[in-house]
C-alpha positions in Angstrom: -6.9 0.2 6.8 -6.4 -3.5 6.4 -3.3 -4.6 4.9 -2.5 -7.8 2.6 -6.1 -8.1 1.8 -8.9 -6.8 -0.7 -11.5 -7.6 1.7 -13.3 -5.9 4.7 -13.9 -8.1 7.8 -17.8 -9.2 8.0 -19.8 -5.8 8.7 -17.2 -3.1 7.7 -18.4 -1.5 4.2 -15.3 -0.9 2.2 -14.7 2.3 0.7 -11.5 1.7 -1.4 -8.6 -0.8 -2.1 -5.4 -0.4 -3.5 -1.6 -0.8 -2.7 0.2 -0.4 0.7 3.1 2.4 0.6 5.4 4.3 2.6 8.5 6.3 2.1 11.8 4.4 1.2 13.4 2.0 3.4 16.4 4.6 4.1 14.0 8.1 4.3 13.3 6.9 8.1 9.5 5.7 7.1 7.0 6.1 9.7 3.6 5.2 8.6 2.2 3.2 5.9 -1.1 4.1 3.7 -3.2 2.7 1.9 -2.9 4.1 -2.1 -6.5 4.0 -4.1 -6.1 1.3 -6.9 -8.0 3.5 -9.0 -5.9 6.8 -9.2 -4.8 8.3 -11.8 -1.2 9.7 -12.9 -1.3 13.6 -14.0 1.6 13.9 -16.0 1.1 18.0 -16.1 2.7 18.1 -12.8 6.6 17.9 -13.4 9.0 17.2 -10.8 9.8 19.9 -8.5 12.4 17.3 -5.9 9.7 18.6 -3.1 7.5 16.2 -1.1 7.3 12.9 0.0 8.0 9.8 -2.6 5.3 6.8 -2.0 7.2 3.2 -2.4 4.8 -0.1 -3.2 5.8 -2.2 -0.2 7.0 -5.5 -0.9 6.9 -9.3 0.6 10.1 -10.9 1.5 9.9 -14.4 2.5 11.5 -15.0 5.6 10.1 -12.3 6.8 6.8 -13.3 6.4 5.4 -16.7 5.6 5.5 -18.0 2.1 3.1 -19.3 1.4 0.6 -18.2 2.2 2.5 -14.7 0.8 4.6 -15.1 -2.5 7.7 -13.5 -2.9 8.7 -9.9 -4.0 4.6 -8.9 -4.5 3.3 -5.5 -4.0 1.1 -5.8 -0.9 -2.6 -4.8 -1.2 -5.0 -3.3 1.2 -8.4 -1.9 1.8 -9.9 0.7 3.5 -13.2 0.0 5.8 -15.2 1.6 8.3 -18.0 0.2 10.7 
């Protein structure tokens, strides 16, 4: 997975892009993933309080440079292999 990008390095064939996430700033995140751009929300399923809640992670200058990164953006990503 290759956050802040869209784009594989030169010889990786991507297999999906989308939006870096993780669990909320105060639930103790430990990982980040990579969620397909392409998914679809099934709005059958109702809210049963179980399971993990995804959060877009967002730039914050200072943090990070700006530019090259703009402000308070969802952070992209793509998934490669070699």
């Amino acid at each position: 997975m290759v956050p802040a990008t869209l784009t594989c390095p030169p010889g990786w064939t991507p297999h999906y892009s989308g939006h870096l996430a993780s669990q909320y700033k105060d639930h103790y995140a430990t990982e980040y993933v990579c969620l397909d751009g392409s998914l679809e929300d099934d709005s059958t399923v109702m809210n049963q309080g179980n399971g993990l809640l995804f959060y877009f992670v967002m730039t914050v200058c200072g943090s990070l440079p700006c530019p090259p990164y703009i402000n308070d953006k969802v952070v992209t990503c793509v998934v490669c292999s070699k």
